[in-house]
C-alpha positions as CSV (number, residue, x, y, z in Angstrom):
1,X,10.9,-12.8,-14.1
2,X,8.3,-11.6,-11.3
3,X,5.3,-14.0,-10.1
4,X,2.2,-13.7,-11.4
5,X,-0.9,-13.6,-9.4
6,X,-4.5,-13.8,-10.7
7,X,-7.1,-12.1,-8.9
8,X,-9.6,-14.1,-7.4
9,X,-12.0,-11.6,-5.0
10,X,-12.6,-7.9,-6.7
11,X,-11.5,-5.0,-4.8
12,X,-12.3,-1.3,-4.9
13,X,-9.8,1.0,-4.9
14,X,-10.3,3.0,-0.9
15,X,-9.1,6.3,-2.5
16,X,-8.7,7.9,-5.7
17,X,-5.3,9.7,-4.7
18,X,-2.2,8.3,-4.3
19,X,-0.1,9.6,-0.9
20,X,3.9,9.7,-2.0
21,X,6.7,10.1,0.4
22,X,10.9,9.8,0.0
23,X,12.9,8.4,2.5
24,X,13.3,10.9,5.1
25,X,10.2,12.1,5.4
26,X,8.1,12.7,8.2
27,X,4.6,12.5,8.9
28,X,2.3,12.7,12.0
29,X,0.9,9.0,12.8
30,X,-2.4,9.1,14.1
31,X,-4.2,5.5,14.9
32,X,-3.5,1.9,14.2
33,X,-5.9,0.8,11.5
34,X,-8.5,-2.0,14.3
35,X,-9.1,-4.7,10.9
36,X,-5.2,-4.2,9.6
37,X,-2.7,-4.2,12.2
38,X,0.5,-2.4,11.5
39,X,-1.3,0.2,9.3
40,X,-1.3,3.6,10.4
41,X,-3.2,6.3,9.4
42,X,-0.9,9.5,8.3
43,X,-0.9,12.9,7.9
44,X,2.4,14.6,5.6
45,X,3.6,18.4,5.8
46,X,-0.1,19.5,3.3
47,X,-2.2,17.8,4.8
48,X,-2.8,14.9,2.7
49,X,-3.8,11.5,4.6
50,X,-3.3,8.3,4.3
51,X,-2.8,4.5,5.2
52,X,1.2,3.6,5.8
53,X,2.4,0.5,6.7
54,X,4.9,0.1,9.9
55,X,7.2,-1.6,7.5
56,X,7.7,1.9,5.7
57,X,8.3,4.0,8.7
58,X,10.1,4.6,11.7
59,X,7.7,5.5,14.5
60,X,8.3,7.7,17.5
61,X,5.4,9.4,19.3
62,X,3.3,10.6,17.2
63,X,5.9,11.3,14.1
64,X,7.0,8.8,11.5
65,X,10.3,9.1,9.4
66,X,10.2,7.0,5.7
67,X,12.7,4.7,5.6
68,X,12.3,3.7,2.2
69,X,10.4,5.5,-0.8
70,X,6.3,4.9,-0.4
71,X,3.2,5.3,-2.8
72,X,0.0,4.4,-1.3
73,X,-1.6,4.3,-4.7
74,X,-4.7,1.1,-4.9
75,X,-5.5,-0.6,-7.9
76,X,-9.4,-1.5,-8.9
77,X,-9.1,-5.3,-9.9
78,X,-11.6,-7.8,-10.8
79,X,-11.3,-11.5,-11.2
80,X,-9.4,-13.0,-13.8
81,X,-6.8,-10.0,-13.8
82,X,-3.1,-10.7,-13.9
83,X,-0.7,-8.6,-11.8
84,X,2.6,-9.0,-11.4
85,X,4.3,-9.3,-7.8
86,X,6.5,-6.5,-6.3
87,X,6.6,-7.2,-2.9
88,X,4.7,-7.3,-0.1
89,X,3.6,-5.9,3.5
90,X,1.2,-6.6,6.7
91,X,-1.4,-8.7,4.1
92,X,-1.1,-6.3,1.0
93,X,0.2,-6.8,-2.3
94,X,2.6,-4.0,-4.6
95,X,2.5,-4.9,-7.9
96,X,1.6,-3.9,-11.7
97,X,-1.4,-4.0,-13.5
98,X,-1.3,-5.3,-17.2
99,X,-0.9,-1.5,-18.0
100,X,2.5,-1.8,-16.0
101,X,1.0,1.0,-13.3
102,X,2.0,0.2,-9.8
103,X,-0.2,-0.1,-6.9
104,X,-1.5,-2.1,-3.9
105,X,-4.1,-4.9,-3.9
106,X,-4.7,-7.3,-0.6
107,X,-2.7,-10.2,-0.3
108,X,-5.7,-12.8,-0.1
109,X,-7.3,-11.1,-3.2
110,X,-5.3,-12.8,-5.5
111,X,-3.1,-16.2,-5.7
112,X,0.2,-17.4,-7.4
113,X,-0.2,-18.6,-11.0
């Protein structure tokens, strides 16, 4: 059985998109996010954009190759919610929602029941 986590700090969602990549494919890295270290913003082959962890990718110059499946997709949480743990990277949490939809959540929003 996966941990559960209640949520103990609401967060907003940053965008209402999700970014999806397969292992293998590449992306231009742009900057290192300054309040998450080891988050970098990305850009894939149509121009969508958004935060990847270093964890996720193999960085050289300015390219990045997956190196496992990714979905950047956020969930909206408020206190009191119950997700379930997936895994985790560089502070944020993957997990599922009580609708069993996966997404990301920070780390220190939320603590083991």
């Amino acid at each position: 059985m996966r941990e559960l986590f209640r949520v103990i700090e609401k967060h907003q969602a940053s965008f209402d998109y999700a970014f999806i990549a397969e292992k293998g494919d590449v992306v231009a890295v742009s900057r290192e996010d300054d309040e998450t270290p080891g988050w970098f913003w990305c850009m894939d082959v149509n121009g969508l954009e958004a935060w990847v962890p270093e964890t996720h990718l193999k960085i050289e110059g300015d390219k990045g190759t997956f190196n496992q499946p990714y979905n950047s997709i956020e969930h909206s949480v408020s206190p009191g919610d119950i997700v379930q743990y997936l895994g985790e990277s560089l502070g944020w949490m993957e997990c599922l929602n009580s609708k069993w939809e996966y997404g990301w959540i920070p780390l220190h929003k939320a603590k083991i029941i």
